[in-house]
Backbone and ligand atoms as CSV (ligand in chain L), in Angstrom:
chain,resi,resn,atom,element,x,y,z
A,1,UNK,N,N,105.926,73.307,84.006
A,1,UNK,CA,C,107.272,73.784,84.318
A,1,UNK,C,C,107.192,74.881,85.365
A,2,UNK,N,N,107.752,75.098,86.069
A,2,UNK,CA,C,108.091,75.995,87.512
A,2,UNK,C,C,108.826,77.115,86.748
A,3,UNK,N,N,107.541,78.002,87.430
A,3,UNK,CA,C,108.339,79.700,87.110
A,3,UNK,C,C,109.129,79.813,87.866
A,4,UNK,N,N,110.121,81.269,87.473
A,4,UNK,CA,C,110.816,81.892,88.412
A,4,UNK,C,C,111.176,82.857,88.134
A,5,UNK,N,N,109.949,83.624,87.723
A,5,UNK,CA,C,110.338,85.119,87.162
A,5,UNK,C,C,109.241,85.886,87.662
A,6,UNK,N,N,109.613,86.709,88.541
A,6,UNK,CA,C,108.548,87.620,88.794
A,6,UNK,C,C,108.523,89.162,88.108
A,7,UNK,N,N,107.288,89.377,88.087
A,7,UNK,CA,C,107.630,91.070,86.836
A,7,UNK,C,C,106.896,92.216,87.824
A,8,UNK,N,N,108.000,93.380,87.485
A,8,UNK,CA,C,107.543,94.496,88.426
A,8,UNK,C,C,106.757,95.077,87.129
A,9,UNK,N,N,105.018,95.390,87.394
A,9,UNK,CA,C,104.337,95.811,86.463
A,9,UNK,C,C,103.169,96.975,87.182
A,10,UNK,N,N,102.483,98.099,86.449
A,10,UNK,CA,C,101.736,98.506,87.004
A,10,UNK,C,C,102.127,98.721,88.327
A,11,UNK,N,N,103.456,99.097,88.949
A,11,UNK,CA,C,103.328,99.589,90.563
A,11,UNK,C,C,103.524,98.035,91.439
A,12,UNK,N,N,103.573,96.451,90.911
A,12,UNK,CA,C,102.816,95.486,91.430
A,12,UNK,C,C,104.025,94.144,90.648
A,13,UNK,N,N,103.874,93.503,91.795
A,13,UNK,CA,C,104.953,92.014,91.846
A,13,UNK,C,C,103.682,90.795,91.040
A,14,UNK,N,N,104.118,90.399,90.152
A,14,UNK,CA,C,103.546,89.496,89.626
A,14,UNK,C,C,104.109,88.160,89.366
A,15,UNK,N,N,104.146,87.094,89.802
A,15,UNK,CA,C,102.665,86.981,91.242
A,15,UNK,C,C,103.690,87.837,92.225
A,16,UNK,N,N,102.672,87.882,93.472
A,16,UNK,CA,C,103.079,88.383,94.498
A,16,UNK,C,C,103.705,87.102,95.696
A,17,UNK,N,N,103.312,86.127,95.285
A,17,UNK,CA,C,104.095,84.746,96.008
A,17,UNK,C,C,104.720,83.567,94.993
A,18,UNK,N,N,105.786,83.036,95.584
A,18,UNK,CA,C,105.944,82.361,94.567
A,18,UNK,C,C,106.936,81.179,95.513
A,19,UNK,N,N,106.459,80.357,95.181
A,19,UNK,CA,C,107.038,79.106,95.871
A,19,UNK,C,C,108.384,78.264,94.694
A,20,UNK,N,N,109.642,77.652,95.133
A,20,UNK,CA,C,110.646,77.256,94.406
A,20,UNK,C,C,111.247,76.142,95.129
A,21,UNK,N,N,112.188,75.671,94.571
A,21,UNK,CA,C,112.944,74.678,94.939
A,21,UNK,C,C,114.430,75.546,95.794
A,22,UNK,N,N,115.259,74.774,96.712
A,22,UNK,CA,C,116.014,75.398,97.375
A,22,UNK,C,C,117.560,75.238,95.824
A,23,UNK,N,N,118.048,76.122,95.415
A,23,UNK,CA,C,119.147,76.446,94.819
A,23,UNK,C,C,118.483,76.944,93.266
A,24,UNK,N,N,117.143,77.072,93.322
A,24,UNK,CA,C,116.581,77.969,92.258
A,24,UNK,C,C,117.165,79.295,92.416
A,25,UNK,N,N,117.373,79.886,91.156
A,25,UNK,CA,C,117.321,81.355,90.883
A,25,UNK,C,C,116.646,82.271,90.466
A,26,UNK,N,N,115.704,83.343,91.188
A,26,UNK,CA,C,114.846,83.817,90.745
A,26,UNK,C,C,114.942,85.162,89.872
A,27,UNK,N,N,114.480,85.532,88.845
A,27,UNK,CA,C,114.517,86.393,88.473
A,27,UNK,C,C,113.481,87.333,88.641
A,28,UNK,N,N,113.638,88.844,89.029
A,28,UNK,CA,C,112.624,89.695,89.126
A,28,UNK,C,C,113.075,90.900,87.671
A,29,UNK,N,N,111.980,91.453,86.701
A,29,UNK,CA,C,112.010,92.169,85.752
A,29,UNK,C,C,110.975,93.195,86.248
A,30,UNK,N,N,112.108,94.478,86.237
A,30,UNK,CA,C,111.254,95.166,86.008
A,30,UNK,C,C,110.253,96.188,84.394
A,31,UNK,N,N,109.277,95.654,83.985
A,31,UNK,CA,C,108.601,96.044,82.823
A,31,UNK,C,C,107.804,97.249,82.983
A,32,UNK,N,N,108.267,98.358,84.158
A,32,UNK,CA,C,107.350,99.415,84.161
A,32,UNK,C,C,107.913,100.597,83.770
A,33,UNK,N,N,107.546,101.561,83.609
A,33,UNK,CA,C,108.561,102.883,83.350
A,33,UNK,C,C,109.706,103.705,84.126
A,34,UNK,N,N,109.236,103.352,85.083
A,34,UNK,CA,C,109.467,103.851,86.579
A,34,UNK,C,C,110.781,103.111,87.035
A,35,UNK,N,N,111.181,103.779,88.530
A,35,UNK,CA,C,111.866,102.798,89.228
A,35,UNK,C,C,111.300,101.827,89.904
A,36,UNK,N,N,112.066,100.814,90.466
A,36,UNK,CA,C,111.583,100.337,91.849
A,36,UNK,C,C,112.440,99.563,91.957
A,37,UNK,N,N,112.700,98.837,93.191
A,37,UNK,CA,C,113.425,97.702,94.039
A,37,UNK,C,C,113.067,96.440,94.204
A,38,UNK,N,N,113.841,95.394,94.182
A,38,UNK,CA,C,113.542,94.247,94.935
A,38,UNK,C,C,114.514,94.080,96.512
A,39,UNK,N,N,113.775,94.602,97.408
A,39,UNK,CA,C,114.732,94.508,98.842
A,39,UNK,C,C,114.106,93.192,99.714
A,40,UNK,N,N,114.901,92.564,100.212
A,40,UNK,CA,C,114.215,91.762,101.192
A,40,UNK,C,C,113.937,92.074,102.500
A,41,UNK,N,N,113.374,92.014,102.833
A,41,UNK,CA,C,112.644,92.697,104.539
A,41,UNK,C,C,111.417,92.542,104.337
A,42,UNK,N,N,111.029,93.399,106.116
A,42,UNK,CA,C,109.507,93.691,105.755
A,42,UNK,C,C,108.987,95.102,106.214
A,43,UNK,N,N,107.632,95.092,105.801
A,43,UNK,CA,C,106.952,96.299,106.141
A,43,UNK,C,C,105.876,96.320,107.179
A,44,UNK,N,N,105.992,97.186,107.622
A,44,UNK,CA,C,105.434,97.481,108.519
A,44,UNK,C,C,103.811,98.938,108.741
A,45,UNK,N,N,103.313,98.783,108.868
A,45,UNK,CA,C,102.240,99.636,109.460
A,45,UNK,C,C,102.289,100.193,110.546
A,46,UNK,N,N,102.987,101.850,110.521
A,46,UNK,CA,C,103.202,102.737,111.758
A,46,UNK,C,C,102.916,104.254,111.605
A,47,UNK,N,N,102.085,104.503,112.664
A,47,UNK,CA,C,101.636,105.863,112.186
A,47,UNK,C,C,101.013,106.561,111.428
A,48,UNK,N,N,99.840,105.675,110.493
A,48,UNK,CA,C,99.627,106.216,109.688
A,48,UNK,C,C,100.136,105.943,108.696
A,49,UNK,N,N,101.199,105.662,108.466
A,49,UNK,CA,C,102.103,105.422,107.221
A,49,UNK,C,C,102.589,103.777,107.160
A,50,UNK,N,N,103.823,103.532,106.987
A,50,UNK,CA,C,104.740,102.437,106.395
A,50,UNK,C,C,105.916,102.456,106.915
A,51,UNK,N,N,106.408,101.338,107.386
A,51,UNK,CA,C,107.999,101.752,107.826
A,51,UNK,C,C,108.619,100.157,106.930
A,52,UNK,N,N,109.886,100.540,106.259
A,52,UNK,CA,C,110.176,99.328,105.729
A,52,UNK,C,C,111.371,98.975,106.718
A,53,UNK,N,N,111.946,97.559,106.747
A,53,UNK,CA,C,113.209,97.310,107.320
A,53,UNK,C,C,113.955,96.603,106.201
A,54,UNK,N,N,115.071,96.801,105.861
A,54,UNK,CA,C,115.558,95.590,104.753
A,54,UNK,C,C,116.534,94.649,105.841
A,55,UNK,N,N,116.315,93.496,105.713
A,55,UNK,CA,C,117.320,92.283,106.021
A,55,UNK,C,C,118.348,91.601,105.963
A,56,UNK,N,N,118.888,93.021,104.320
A,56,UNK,CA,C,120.031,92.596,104.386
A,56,UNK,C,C,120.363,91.112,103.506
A,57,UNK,N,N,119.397,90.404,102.760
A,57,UNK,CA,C,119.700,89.199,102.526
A,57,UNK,C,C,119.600,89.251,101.015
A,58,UNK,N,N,119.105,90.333,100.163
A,58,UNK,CA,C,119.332,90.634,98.926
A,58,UNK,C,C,118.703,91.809,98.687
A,59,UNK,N,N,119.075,92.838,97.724
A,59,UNK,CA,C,118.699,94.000,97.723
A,59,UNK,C,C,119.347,94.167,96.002
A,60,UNK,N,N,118.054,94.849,95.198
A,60,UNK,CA,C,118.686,94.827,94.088
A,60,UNK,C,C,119.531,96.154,94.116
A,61,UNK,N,N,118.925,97.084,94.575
A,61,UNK,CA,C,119.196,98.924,94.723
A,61,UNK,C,C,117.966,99.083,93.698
A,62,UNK,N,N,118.720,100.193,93.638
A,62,UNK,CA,C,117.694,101.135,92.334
A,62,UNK,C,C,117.213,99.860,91.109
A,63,UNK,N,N,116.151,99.354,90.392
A,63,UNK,CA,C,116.210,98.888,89.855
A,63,UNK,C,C,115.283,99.572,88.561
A,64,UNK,N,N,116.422,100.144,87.590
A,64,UNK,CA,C,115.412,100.805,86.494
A,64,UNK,C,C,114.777,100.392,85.499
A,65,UNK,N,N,113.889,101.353,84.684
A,65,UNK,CA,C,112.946,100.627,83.859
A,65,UNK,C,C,113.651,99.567,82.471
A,66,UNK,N,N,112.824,98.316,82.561
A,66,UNK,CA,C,113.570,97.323,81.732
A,66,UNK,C,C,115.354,96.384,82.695
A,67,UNK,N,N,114.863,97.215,83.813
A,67,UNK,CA,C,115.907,96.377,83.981
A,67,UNK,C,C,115.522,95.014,84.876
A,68,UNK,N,N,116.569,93.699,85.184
A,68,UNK,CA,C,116.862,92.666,86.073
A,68,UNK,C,C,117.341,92.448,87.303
A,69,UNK,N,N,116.976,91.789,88.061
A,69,UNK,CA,C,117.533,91.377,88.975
A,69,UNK,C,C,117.747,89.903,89.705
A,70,UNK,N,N,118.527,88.953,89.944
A,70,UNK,CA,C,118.603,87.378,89.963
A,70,UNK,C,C,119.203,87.390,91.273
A,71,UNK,N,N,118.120,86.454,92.290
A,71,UNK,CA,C,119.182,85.830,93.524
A,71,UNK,C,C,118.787,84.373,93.680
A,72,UNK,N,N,119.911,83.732,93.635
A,72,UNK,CA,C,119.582,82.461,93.665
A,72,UNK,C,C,119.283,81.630,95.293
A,73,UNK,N,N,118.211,81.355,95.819
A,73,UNK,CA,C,118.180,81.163,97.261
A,73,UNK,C,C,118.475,79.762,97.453
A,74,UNK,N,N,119.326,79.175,98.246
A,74,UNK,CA,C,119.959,78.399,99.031
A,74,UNK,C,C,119.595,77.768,99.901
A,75,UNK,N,N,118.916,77.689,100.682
A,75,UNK,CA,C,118.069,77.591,101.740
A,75,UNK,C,C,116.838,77.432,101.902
A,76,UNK,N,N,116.007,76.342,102.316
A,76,UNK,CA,C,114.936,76.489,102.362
A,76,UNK,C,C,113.985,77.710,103.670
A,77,UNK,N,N,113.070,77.967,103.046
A,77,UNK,CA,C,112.254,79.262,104.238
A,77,UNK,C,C,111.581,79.855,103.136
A,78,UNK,N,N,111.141,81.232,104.253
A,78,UNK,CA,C,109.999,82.335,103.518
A,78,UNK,C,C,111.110,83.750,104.247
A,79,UNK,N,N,110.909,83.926,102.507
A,79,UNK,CA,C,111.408,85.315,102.725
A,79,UNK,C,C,110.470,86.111,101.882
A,80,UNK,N,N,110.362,87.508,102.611
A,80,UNK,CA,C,109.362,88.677,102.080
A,80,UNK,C,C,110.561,89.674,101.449
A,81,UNK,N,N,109.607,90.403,100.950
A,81,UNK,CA,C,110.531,91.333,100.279
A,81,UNK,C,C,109.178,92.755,100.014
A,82,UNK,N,N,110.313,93.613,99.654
A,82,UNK,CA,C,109.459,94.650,98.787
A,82,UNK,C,C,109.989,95.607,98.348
A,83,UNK,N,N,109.349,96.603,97.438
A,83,UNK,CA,C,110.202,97.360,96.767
A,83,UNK,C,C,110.229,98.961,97.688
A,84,UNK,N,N,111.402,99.391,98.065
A,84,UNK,CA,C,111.551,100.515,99.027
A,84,UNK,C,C,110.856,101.853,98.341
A,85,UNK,N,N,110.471,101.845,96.790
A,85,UNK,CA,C,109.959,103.325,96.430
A,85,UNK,C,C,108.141,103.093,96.768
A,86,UNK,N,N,107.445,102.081,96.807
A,86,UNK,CA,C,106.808,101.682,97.025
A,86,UNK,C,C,106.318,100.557,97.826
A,87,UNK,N,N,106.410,100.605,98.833
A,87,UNK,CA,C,106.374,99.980,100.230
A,87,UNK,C,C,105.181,99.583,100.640
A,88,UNK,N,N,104.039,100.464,100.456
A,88,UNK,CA,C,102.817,100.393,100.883
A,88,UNK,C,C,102.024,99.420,100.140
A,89,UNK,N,N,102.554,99.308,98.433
A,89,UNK,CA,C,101.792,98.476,97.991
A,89,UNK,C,C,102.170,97.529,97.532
A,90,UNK,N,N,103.635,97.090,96.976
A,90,UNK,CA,C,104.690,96.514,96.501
A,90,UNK,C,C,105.259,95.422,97.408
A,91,UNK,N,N,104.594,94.584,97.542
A,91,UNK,CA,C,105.460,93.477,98.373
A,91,UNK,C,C,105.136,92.125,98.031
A,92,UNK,N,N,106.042,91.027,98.318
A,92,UNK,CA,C,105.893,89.648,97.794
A,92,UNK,C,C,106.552,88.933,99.186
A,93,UNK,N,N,106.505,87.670,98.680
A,93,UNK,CA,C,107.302,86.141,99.800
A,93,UNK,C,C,107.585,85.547,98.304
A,94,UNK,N,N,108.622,84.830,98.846
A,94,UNK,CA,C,109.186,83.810,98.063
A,94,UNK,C,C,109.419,82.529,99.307
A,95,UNK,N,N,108.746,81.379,98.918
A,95,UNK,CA,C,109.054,80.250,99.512
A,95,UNK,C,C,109.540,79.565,98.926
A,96,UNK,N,N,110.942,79.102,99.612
A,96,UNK,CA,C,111.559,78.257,99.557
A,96,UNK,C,C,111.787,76.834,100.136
A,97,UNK,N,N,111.327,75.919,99.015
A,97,UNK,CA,C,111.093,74.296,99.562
A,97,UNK,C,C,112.682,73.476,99.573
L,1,CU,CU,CU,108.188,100.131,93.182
């Protein structure tokens, strides 16, 4: 059976890729204590640091501990994502078939 749940754990997207059918809905949980995000965009390597961009194509916001987030994608493609409190290490793709 085809997952579609990814879990924000340890700082970390589990899995970090995840391939679906086009009008699946994915769910992301977060199971850590902490905050974090599911934003779609990408990141970047500048300066030393990280620069994120979001895309605008789903964004959970703040997503707190124990909490959900569901976007159902439409379209087939690859979209990246990552979480904006953690940028540097926090990132995934979701492909869409
Ligand atoms: Cu995070």
């Amino acid at each position: 059976m085809q997952s579609n749940t990814v879990t924000l754990k340890l700082i970390a997207f589990k899995p970090e890729a995840l391939t679906v059918k086009a009008g699946t809905a994915v769910t992301w949980k977060n199971e850590d204590g902490t905050d974090h995000s599911v934003t779609s965009g990408v990141v970047k390597q500048e300066g030393g640091g990280v620069k994120d961009t979001p895309d605008g194509k789903f964004d959970s916001g703040t997503l707190g501990a124990g909490k959900s987030f569901s976007f159902t994608f439409a379209s087939a493609g690859t979209y990246t994502f990552y979480c904006k409190f953690h940028p540097a290490t926090m990132r995934g793709t979701i492909t869409v078939t």
